[in-house]
N, CA, C and O atoms as a GROMACS GRO file, in nm:
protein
  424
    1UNK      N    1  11.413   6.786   3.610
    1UNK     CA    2  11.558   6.792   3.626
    1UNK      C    3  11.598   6.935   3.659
    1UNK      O    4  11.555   7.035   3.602
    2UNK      N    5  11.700   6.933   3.774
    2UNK     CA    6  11.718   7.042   3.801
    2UNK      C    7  11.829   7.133   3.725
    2UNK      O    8  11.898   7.082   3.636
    3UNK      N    9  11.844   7.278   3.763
    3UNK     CA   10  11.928   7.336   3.625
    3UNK      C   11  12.090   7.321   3.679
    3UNK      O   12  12.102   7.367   3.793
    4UNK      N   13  12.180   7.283   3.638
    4UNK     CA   14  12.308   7.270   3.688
    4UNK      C   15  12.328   7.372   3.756
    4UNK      O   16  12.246   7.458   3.722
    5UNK      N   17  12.422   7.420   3.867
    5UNK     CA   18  12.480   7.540   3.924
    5UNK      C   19  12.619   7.600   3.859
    5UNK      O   20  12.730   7.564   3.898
    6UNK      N   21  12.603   7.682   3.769
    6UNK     CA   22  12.760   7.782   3.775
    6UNK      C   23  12.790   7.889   3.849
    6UNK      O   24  12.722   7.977   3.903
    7UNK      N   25  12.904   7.866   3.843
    7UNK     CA   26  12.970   7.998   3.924
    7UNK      C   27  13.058   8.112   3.798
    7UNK      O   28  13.153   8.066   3.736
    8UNK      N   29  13.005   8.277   3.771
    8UNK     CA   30  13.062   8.314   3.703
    8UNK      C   31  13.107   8.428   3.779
    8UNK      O   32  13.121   8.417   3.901
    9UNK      N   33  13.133   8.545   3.715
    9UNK     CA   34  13.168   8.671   3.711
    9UNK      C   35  13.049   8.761   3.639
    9UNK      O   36  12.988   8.705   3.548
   10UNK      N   37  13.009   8.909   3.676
   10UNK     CA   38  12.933   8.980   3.633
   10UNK      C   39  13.008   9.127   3.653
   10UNK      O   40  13.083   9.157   3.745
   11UNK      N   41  12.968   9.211   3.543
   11UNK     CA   42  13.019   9.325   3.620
   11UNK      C   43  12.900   9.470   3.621
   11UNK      O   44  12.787   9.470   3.573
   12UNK      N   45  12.950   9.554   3.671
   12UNK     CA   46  12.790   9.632   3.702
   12UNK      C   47  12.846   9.762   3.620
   12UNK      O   48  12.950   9.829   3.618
   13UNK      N   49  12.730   9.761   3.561
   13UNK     CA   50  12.699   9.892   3.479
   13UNK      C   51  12.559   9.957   3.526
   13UNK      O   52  12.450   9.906   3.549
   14UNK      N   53  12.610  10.104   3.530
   14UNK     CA   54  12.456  10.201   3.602
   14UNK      C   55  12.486  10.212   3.698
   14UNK      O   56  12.583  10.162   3.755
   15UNK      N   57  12.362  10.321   3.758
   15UNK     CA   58  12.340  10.345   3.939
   15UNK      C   59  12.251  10.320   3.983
   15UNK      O   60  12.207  10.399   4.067
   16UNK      N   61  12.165  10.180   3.946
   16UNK     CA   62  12.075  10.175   3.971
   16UNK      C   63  12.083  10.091   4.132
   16UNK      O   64  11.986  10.088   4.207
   17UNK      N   65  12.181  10.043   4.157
   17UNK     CA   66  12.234   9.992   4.265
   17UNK      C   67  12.257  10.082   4.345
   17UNK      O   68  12.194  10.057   4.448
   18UNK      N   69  12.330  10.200   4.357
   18UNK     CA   70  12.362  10.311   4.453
   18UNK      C   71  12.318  10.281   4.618
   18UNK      O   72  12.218  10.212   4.598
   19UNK      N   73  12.326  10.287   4.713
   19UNK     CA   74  12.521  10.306   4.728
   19UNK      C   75  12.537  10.137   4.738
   19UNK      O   76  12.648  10.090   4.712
   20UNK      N   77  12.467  10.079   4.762
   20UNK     CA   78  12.519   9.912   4.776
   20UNK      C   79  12.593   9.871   4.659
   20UNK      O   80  12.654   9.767   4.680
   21UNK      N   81  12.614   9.932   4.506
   21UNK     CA   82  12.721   9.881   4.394
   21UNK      C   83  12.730   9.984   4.324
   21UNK      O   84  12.650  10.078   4.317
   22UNK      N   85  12.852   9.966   4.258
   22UNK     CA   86  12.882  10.114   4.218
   22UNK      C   87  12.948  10.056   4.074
   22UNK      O   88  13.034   9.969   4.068
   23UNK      N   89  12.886  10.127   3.960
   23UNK     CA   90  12.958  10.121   3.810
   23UNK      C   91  13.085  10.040   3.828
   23UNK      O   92  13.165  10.084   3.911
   24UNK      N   93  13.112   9.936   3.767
   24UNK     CA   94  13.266   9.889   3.801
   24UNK      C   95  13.283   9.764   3.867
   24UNK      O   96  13.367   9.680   3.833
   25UNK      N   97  13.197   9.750   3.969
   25UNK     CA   98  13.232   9.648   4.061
   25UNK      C   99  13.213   9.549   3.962
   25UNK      O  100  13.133   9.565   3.870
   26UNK      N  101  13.285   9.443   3.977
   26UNK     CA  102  13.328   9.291   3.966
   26UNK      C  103  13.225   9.224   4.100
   26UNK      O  104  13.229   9.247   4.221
   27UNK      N  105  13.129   9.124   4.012
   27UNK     CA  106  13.033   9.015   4.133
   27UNK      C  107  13.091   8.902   4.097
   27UNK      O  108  13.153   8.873   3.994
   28UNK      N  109  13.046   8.803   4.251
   28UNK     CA  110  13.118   8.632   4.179
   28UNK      C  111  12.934   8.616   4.198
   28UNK      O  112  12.873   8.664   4.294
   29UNK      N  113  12.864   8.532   4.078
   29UNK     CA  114  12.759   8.496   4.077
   29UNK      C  115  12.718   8.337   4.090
   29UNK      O  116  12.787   8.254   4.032
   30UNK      N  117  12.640   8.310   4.142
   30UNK     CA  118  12.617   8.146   4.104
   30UNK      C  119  12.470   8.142   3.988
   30UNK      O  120  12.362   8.182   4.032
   31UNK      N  121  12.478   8.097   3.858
   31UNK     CA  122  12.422   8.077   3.782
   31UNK      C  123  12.287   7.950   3.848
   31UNK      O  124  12.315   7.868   3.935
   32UNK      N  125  12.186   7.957   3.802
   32UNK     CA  126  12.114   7.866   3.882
   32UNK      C  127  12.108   7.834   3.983
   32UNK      O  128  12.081   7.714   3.989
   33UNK      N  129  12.125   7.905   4.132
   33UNK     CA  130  12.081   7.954   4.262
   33UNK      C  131  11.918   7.953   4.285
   33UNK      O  132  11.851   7.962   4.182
   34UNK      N  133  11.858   7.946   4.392
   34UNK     CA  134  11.746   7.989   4.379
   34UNK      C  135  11.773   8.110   4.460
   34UNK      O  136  11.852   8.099   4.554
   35UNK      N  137  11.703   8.247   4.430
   35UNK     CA  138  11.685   8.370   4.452
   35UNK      C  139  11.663   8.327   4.620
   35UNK      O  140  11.645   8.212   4.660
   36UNK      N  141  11.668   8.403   4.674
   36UNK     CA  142  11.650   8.444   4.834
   36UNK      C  143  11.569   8.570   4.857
   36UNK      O  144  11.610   8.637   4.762
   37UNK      N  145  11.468   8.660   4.930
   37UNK     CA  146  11.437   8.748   4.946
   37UNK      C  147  11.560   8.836   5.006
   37UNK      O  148  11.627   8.797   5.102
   38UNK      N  149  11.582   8.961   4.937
   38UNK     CA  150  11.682   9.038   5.033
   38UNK      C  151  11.788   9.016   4.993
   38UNK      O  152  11.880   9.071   5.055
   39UNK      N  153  11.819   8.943   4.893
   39UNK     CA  154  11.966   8.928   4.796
   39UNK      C  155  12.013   8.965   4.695
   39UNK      O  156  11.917   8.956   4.619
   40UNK      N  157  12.081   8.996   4.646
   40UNK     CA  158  12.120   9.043   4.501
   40UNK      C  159  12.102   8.951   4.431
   40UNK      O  160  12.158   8.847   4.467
   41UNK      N  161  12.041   8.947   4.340
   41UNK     CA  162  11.990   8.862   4.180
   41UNK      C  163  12.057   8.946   4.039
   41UNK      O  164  12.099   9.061   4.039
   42UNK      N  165  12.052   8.855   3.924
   42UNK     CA  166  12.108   8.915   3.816
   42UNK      C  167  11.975   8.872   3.710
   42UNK      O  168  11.945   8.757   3.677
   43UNK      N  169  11.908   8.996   3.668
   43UNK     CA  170  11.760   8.934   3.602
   43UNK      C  171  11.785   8.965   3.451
   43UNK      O  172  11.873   9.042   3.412
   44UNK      N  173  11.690   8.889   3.359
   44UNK     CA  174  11.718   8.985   3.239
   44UNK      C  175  11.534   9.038   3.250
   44UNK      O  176  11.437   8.992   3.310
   45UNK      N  177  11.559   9.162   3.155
   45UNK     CA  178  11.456   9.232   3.214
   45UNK      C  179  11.364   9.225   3.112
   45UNK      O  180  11.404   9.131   3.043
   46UNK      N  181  11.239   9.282   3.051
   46UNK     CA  182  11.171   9.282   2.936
   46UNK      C  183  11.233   9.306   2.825
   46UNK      O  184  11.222   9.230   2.728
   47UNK      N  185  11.320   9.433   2.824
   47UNK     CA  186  11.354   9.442   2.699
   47UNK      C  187  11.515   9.386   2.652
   47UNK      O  188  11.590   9.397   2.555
   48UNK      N  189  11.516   9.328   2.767
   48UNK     CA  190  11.667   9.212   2.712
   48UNK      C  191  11.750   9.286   2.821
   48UNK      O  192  11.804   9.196   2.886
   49UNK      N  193  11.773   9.364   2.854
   49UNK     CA  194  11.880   9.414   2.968
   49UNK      C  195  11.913   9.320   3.048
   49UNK      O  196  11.823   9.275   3.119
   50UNK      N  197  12.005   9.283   3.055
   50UNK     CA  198  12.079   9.211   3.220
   50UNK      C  199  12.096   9.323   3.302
   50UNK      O  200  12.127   9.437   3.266
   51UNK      N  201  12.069   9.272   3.448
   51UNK     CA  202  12.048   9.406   3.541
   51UNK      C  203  12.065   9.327   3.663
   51UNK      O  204  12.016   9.216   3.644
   52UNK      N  205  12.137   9.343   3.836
   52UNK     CA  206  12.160   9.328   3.939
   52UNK      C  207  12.027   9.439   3.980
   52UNK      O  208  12.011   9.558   3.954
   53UNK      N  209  11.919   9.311   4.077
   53UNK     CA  210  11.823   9.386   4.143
   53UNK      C  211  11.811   9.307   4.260
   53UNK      O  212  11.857   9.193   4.255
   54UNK      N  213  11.760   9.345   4.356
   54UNK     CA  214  11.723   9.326   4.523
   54UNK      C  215  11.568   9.209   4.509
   54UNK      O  216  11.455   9.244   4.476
   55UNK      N  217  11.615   9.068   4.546
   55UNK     CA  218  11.460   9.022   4.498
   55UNK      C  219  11.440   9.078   4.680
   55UNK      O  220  11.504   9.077   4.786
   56UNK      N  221  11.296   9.127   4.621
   56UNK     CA  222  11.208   9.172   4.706
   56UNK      C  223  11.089   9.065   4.768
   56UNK      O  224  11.041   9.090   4.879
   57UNK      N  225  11.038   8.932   4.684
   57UNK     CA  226  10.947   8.887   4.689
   57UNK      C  227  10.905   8.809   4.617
   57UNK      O  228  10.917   8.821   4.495
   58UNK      N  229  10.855   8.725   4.664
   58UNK     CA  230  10.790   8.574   4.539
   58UNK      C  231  10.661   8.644   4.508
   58UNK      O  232  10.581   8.694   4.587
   59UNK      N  233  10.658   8.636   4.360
   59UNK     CA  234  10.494   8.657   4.349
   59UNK      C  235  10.431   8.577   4.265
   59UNK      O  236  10.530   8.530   4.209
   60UNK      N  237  10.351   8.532   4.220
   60UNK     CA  238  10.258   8.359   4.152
   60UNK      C  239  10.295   8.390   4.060
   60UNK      O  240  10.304   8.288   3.991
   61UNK      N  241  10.344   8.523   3.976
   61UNK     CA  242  10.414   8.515   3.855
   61UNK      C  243  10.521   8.532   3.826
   61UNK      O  244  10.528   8.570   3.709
   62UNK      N  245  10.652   8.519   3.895
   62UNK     CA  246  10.771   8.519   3.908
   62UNK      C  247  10.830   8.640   4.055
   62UNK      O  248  10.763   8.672   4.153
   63UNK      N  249  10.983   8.687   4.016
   63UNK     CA  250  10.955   8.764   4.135
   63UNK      C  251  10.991   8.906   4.177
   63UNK      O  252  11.081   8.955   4.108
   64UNK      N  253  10.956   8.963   4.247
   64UNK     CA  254  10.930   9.103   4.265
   64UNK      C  255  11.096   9.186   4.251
   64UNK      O  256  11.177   9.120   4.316
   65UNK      N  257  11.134   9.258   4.213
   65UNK     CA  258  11.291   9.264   4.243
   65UNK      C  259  11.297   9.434   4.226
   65UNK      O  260  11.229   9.497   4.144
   66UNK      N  261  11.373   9.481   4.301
   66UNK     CA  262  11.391   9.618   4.314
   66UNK      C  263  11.495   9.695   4.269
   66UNK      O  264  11.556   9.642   4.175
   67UNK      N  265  11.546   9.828   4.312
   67UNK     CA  266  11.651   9.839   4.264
   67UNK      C  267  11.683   9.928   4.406
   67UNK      O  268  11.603   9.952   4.496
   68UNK      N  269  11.782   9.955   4.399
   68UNK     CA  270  11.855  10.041   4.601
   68UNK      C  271  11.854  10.190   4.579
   68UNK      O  272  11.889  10.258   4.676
   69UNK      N  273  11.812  10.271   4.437
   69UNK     CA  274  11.848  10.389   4.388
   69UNK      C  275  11.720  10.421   4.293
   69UNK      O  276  11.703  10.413   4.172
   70UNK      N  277  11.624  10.465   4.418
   70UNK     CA  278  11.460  10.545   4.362
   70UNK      C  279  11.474  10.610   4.269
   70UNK      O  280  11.369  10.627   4.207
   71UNK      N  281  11.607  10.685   4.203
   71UNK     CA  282  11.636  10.777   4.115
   71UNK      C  283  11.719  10.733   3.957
   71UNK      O  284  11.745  10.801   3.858
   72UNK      N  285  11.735  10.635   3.980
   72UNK     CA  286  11.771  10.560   3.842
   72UNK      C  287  11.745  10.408   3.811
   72UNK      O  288  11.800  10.328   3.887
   73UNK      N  289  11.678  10.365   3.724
   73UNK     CA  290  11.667  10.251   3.663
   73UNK      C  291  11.541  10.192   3.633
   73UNK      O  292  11.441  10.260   3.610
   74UNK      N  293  11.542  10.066   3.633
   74UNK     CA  294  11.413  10.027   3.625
   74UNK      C  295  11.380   9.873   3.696
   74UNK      O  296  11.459   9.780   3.677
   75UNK      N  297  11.272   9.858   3.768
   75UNK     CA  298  11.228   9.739   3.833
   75UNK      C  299  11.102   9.753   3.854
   75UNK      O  300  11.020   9.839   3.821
   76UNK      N  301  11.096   9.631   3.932
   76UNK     CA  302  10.946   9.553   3.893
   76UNK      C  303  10.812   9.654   3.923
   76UNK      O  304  10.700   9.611   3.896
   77UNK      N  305  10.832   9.804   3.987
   77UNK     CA  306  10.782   9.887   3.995
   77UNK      C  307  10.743   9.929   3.856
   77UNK      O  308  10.656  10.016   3.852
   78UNK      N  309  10.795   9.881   3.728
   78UNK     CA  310  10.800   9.944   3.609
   78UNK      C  311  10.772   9.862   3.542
   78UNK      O  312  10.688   9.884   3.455
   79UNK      N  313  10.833   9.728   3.556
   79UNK     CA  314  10.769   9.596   3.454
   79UNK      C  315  10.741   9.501   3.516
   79UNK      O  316  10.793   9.394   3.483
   80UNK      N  317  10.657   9.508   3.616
   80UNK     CA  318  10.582   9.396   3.696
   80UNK      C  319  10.709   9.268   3.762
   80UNK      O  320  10.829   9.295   3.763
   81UNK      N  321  10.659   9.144   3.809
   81UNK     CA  322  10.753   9.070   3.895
   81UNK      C  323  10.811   9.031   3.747
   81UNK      O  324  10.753   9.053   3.641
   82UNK      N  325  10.951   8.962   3.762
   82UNK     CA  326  11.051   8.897   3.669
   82UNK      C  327  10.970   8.738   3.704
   82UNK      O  328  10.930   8.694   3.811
   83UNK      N  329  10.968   8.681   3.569
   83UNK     CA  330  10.952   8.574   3.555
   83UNK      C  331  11.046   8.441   3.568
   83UNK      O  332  11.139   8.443   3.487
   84UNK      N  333  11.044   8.336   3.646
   84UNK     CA  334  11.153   8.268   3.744
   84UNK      C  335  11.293   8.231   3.602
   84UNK      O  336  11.415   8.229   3.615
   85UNK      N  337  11.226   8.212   3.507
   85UNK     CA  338  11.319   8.167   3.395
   85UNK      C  339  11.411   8.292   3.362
   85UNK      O  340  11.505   8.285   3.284
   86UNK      N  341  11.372   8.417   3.434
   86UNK     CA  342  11.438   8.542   3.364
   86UNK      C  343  11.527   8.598   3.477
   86UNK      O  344  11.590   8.703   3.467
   87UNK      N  345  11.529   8.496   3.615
   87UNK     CA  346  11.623   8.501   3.709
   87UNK      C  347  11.713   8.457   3.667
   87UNK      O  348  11.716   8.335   3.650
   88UNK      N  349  11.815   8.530   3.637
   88UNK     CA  350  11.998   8.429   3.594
   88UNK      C  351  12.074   8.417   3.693
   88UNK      O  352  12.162   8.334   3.671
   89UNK      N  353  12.078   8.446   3.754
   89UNK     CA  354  12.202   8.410   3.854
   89UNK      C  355  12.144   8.473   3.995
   89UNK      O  356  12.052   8.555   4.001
   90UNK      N  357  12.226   8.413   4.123
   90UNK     CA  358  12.270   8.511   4.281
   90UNK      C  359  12.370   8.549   4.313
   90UNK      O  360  12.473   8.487   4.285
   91UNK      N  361  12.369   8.666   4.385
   91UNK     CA  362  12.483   8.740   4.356
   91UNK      C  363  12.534   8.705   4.482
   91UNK      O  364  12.462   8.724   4.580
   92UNK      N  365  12.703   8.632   4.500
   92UNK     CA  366  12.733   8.584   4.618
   92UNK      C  367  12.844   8.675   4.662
   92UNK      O  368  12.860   8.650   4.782
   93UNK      N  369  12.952   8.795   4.613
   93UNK     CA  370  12.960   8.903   4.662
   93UNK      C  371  13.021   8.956   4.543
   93UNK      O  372  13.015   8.912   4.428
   94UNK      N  373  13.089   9.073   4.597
   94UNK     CA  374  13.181   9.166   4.542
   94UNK      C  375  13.325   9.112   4.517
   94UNK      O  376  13.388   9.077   4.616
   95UNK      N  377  13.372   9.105   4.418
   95UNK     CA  378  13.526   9.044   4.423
   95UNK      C  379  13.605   9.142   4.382
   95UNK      O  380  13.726   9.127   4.396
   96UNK      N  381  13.550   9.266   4.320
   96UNK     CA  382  13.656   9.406   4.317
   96UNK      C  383  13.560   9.512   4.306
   96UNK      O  384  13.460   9.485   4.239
   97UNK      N  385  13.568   9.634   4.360
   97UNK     CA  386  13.719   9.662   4.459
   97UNK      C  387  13.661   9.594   4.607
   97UNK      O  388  13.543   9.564   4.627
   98UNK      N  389  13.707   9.587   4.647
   98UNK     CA  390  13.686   9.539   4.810
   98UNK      C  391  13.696   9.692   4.930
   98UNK      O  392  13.634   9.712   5.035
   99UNK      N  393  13.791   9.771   4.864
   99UNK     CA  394  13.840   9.896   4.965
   99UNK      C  395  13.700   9.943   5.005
   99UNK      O  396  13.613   9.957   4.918
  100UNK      N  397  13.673   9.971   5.139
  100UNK     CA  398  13.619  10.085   5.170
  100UNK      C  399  13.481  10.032   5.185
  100UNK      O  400  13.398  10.098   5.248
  101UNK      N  401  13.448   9.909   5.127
  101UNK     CA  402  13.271   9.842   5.122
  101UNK      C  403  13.321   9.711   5.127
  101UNK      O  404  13.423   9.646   5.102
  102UNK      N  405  13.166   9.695   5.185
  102UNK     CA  406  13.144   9.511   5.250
  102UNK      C  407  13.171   9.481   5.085
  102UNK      O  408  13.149   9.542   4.980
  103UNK      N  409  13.239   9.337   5.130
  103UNK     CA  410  13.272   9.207   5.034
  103UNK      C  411  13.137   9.168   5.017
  103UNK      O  412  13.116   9.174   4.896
  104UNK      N  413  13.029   9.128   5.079
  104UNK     CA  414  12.918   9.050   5.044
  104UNK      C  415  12.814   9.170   5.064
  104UNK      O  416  12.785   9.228   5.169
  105UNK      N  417  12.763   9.194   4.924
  105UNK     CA  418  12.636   9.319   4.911
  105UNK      C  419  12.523   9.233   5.009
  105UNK      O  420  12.516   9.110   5.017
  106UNK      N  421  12.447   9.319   5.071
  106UNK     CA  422  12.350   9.306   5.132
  106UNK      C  423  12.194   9.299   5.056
  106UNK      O  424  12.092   9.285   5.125
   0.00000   0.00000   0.00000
């Protein structure tokens, strides 16, 4: 059975996103999505963190996910691929602020 789809709200804390999200922004997410390569995902991480990362890649043990800012945070460079159950949501765009940056993160 498959997992229902929600649609929530997330909001971003850190720079580990830089420059594609910035501290603050408001995401509209769909809860139970399947990940896409090249999309924004919302993972929880080893030590319980919820975190917006870039899946990078399927790997036989869940999946590879990055972060846009070599200089802060942490991803699968640090704790191996995310495991598919520890994917929470896709990130389907930006709903504040809108000024000045794309509506749908890349």
């Amino acid at each position: 059975m498959s997992t229902p789809v929600r649609v929530g709200l997330a909001r971003v804390h850190g720079r580990s996103m830089l420059p594609t999200l910035h501290p603050g922004d408001l995401l509209l997410v769909v809860h139970g999505a399947r990940p896409r390569v090249g999309r924004l995902v919302v993972v929880r991480l080893p030590d319980g963190t919820v975190a917006v990362k870039r899946a990078v890649r399927r790997e036989p043990d869940g999946w590879w996910v990055e972060r846009d800012n070599p200089r802060e945070g942490v991803d699968s460079w640090t704790v191996g691929a995310v495991p598919d159950d520890r994917v929470l949501a896709a990130v389907l765009a930006r709903v504040w602020p809108l000024r000045g940056r794309r509506a749908v993160p890349d």
